[in-house]
Structures are given as structure tokens and as C-alpha cells.
HTML snippet that shows the backbone in 3Dmol.js (N, CA, C, O; Angstrom):
<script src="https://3Dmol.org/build/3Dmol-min.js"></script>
<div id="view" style="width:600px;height:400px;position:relative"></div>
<script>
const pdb = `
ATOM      1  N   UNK A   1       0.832  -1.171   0.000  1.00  0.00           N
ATOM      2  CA  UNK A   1       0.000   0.000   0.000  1.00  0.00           C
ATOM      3  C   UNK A   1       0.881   1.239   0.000  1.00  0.00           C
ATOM      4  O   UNK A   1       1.970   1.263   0.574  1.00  0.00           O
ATOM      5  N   UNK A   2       0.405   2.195  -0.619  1.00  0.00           N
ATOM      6  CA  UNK A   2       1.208   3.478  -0.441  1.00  0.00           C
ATOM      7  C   UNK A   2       0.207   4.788  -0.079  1.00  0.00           C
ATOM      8  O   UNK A   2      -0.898   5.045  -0.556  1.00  0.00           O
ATOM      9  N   UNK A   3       0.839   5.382   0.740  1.00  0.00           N
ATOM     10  CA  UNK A   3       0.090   6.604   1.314  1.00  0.00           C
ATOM     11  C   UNK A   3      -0.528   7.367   0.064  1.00  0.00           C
ATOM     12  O   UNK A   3      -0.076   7.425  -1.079  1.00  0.00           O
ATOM     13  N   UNK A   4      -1.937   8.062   0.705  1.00  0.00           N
ATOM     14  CA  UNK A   4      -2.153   8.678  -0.425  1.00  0.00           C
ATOM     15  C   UNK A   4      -1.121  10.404  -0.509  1.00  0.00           C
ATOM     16  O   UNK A   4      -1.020  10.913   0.608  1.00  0.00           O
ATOM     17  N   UNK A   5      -0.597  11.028  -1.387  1.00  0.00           N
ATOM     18  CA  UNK A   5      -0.154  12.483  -0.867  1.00  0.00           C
ATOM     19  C   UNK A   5       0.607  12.608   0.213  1.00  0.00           C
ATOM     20  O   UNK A   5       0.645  13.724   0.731  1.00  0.00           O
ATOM     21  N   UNK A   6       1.430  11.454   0.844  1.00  0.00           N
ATOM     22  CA  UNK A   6       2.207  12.030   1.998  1.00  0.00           C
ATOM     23  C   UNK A   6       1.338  11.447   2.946  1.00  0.00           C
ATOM     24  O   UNK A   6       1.933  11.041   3.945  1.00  0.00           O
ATOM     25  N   UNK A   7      -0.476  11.196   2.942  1.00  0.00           N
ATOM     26  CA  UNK A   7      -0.936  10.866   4.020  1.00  0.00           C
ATOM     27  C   UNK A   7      -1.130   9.072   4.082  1.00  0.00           C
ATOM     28  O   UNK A   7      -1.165   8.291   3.131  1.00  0.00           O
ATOM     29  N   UNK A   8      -1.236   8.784   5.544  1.00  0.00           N
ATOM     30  CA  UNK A   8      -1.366   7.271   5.481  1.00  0.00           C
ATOM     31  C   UNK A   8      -2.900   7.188   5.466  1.00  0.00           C
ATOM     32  O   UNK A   8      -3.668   7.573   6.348  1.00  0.00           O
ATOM     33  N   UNK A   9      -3.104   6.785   4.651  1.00  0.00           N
ATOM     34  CA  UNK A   9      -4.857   5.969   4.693  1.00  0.00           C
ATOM     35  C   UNK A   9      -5.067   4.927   5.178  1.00  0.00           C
ATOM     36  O   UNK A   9      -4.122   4.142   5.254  1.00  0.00           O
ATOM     37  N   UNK A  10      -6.665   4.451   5.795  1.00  0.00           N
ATOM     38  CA  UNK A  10      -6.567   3.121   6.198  1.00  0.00           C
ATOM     39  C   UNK A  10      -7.992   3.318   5.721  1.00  0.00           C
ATOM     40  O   UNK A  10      -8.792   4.244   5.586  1.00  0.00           O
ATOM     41  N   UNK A  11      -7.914   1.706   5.488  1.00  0.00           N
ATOM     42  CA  UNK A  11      -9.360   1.063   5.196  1.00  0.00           C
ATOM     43  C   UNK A  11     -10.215   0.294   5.767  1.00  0.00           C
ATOM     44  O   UNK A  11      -9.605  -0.663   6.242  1.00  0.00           O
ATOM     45  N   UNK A  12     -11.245   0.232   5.949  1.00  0.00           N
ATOM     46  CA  UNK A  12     -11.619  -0.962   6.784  1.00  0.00           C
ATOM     47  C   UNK A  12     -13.046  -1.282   5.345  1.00  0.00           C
ATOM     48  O   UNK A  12     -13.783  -0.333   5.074  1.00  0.00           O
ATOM     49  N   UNK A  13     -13.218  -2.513   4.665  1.00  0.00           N
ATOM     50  CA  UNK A  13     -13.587  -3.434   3.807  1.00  0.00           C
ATOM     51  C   UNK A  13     -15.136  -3.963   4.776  1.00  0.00           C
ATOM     52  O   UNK A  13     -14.900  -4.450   5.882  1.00  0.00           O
ATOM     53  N   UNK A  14     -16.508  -3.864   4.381  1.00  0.00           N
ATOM     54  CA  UNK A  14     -17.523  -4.292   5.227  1.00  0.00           C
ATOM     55  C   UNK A  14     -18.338  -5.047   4.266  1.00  0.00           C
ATOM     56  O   UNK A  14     -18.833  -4.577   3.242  1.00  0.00           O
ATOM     57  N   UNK A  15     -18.437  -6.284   4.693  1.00  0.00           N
ATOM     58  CA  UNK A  15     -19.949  -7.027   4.135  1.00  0.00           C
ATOM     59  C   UNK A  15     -20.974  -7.068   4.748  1.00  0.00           C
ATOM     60  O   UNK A  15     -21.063  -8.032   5.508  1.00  0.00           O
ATOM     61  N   UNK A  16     -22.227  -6.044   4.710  1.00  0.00           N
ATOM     62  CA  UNK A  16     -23.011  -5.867   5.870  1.00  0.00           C
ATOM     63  C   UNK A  16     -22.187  -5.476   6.941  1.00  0.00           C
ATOM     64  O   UNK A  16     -21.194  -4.752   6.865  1.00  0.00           O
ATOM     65  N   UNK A  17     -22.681  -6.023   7.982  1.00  0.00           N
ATOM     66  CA  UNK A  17     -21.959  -5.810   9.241  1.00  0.00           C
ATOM     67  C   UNK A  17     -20.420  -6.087   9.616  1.00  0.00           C
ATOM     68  O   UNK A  17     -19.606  -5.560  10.375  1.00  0.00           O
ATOM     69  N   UNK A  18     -20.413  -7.241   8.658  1.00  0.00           N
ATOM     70  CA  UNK A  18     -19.143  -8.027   8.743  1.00  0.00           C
ATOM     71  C   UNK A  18     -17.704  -7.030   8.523  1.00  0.00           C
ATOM     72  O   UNK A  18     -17.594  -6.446   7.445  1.00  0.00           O
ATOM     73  N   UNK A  19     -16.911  -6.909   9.293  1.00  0.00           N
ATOM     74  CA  UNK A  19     -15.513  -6.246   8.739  1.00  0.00           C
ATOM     75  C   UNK A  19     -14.980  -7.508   7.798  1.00  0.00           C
ATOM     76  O   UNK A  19     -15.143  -8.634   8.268  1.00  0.00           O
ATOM     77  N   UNK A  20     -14.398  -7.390   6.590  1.00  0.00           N
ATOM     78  CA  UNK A  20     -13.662  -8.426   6.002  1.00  0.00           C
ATOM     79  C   UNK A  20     -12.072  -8.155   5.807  1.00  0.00           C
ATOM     80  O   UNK A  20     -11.148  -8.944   6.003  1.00  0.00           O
ATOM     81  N   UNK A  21     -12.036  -7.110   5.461  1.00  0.00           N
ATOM     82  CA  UNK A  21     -10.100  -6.711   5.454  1.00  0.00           C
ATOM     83  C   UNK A  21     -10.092  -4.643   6.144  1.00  0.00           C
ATOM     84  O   UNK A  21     -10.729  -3.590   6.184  1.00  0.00           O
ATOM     85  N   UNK A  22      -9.081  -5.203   6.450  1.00  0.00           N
ATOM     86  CA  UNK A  22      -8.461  -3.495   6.863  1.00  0.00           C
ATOM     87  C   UNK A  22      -6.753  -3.532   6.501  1.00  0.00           C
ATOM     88  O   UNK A  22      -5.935  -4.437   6.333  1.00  0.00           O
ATOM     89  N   UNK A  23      -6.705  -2.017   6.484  1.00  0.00           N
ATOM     90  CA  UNK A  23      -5.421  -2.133   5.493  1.00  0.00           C
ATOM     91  C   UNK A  23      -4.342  -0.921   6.538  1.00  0.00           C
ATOM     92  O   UNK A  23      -4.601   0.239   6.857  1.00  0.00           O
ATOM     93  N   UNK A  24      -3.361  -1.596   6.790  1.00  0.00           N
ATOM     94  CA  UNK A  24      -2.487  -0.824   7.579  1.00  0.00           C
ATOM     95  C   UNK A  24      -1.100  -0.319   6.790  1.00  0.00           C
ATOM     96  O   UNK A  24       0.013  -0.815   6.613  1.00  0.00           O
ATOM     97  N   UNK A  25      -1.951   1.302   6.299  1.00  0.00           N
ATOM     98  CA  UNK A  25      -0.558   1.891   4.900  1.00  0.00           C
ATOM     99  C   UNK A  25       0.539   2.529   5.725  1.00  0.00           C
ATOM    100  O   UNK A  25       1.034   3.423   5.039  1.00  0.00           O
ATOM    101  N   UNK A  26       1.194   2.441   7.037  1.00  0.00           N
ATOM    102  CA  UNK A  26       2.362   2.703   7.334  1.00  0.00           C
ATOM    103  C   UNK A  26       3.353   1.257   7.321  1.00  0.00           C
ATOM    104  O   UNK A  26       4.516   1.327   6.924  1.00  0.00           O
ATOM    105  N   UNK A  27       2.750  -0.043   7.799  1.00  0.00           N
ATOM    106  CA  UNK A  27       2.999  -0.883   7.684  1.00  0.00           C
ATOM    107  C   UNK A  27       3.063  -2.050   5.973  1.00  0.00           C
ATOM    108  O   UNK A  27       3.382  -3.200   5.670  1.00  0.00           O
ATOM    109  N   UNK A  28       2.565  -0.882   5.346  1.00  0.00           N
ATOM    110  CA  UNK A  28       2.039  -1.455   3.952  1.00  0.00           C
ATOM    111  C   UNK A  28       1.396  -2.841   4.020  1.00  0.00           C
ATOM    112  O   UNK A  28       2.060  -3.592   3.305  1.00  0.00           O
ATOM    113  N   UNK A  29       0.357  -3.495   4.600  1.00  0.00           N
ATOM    114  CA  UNK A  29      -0.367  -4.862   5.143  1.00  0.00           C
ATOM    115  C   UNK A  29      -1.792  -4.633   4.398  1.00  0.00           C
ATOM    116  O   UNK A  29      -2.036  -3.612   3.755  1.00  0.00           O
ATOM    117  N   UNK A  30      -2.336  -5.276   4.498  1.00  0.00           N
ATOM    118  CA  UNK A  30      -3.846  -5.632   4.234  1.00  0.00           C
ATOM    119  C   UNK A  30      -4.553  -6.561   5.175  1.00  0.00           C
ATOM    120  O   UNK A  30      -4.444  -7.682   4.677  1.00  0.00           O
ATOM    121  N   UNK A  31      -5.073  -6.616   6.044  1.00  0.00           N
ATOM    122  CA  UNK A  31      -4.979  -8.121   6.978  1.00  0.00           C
ATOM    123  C   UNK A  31      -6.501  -8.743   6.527  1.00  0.00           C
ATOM    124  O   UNK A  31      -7.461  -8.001   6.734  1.00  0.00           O
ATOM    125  N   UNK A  32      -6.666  -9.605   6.133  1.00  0.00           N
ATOM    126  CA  UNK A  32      -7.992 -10.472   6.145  1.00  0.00           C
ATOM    127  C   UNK A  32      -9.136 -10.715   7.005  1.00  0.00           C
ATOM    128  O   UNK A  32      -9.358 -11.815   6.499  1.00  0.00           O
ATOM    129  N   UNK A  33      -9.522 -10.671   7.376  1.00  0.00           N
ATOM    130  CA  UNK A  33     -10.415 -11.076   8.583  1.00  0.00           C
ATOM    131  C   UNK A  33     -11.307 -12.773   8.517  1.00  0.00           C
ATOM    132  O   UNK A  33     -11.263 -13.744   9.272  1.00  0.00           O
ATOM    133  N   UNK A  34     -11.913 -12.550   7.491  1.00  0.00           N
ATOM    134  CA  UNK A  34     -12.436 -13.277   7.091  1.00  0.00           C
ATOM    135  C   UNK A  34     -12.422 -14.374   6.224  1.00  0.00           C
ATOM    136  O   UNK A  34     -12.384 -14.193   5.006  1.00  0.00           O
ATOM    137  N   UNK A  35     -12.455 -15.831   6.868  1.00  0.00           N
ATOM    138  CA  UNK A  35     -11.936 -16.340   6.649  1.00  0.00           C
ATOM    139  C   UNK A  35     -12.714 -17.167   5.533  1.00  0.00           C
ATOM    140  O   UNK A  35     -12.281 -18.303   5.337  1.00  0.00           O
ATOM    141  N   UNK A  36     -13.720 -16.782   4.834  1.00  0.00           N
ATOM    142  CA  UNK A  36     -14.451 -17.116   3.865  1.00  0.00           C
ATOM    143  C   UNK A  36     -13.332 -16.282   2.055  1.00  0.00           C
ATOM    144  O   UNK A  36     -13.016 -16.613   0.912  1.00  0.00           O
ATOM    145  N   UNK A  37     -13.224 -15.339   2.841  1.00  0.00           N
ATOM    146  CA  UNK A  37     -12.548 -14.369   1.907  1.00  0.00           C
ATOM    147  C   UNK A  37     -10.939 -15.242   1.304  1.00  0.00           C
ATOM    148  O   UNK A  37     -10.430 -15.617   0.248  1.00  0.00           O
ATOM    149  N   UNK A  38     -10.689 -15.223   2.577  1.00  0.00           N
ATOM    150  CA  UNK A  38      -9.241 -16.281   2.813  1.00  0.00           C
ATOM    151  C   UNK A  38      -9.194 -17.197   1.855  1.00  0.00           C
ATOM    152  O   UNK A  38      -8.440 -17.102   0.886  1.00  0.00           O
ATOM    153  N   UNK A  39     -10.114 -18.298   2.079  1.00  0.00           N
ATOM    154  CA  UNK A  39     -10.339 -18.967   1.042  1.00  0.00           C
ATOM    155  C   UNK A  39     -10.902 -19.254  -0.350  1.00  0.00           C
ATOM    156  O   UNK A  39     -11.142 -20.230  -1.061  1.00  0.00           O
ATOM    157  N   UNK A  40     -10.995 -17.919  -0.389  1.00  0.00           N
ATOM    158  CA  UNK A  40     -11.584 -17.780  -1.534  1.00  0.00           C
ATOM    159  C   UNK A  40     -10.167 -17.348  -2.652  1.00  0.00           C
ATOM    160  O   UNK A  40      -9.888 -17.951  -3.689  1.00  0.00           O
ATOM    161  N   UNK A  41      -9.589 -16.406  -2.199  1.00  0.00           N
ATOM    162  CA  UNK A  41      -8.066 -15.781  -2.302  1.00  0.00           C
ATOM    163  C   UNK A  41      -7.273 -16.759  -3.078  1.00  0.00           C
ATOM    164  O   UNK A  41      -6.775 -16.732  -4.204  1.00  0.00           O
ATOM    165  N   UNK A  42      -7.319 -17.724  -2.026  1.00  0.00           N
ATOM    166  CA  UNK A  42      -6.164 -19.027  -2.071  1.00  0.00           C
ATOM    167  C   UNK A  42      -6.893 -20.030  -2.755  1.00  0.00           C
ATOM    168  O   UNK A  42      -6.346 -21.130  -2.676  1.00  0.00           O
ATOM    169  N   UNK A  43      -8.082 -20.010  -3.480  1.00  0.00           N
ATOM    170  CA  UNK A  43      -8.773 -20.519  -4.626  1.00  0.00           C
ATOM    171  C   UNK A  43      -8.327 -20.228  -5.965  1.00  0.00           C
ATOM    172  O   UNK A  43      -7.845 -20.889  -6.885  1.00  0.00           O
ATOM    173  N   UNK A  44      -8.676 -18.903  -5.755  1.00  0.00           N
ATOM    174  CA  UNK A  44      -7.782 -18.140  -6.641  1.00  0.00           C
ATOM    175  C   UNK A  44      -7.016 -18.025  -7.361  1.00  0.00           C
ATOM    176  O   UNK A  44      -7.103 -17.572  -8.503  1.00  0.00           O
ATOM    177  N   UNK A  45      -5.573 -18.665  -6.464  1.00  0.00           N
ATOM    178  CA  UNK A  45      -3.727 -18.844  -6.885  1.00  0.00           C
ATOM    179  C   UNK A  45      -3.666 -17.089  -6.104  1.00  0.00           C
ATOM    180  O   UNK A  45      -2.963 -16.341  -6.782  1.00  0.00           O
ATOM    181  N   UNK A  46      -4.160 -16.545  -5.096  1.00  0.00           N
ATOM    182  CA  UNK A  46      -3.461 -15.683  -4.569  1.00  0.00           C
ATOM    183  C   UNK A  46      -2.762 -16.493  -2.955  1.00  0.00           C
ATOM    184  O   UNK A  46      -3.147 -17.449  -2.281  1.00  0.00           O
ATOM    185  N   UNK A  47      -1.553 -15.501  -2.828  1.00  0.00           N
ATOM    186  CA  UNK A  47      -1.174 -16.232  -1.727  1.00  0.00           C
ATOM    187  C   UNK A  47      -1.849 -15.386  -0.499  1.00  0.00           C
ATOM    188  O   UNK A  47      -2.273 -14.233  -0.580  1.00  0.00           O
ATOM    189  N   UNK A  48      -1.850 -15.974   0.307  1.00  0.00           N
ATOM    190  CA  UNK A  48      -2.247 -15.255   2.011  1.00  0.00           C
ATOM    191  C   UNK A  48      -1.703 -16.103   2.915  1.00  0.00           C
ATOM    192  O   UNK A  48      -1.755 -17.323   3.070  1.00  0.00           O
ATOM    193  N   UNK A  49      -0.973 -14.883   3.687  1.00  0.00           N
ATOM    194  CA  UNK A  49      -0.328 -15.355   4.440  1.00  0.00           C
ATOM    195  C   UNK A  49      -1.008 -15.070   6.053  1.00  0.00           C
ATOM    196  O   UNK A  49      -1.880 -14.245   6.325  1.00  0.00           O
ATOM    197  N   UNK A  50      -0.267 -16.087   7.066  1.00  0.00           N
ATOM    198  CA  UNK A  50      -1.172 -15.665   8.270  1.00  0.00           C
ATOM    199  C   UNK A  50      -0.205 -14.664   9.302  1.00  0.00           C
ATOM    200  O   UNK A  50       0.959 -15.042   9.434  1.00  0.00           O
ATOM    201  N   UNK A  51      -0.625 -13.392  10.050  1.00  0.00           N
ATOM    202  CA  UNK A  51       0.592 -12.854  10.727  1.00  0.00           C
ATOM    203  C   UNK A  51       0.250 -13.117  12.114  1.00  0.00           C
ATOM    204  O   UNK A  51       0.724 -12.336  12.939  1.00  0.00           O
ATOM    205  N   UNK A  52      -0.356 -13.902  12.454  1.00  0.00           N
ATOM    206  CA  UNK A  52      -0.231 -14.230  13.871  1.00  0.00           C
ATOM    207  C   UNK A  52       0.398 -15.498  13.891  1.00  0.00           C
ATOM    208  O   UNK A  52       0.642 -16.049  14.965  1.00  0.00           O
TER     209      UNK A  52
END
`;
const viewer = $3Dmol.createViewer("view");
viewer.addModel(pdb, "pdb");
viewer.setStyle({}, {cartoon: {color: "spectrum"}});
viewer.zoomTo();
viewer.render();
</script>
């Protein structure tokens, strides 16, 4: 991720209620939440990785 203008943005991604990804642009991350999403990703041929 890259800041927008110098500033760091963050996102937070909602299905309904559900949070599904948020995105941490100082850390440049995206983190998943959801683990429907997850697998869907890695259906895909994208990789995801876990950071805990």
C-alpha cells in the first residue's frame, strides 16, 4: 500500500456488518479477517499469508 499524498490511509472493507479486510498503509499490510474471503483468495492462486 502506499500513502495517499504524503498521508497514510486506512481502510476498513464491510460485508453488511461483517468487517472483512483493513489495510495498515504505514505498515504497507492488508490483513484479512475473514476467513471465507481467505479462502476464496487461495482458490484463486493468490497467496495469504497468516501474521499471527
Amino acid at each position: 500500500m502506499e500513502s495517499l499524498d504524503g498521508i497514510e490511509a486506512y481502510f476498513a472493507f464491510m460485508n453488511g456488518k461483517e468487517e472483512i479486510l483493513y489495510t495498515i498503509t504505514h505498515e504497507r499490510e492488508t490483513r484479512i479477517i475473514s476467513k471465507a474471503l481467505t479462502q476464496e483468495l487461495r482458490q484463486n492462486g493468490y497467496e495469504v499469508y497468516s501474521y499471527r
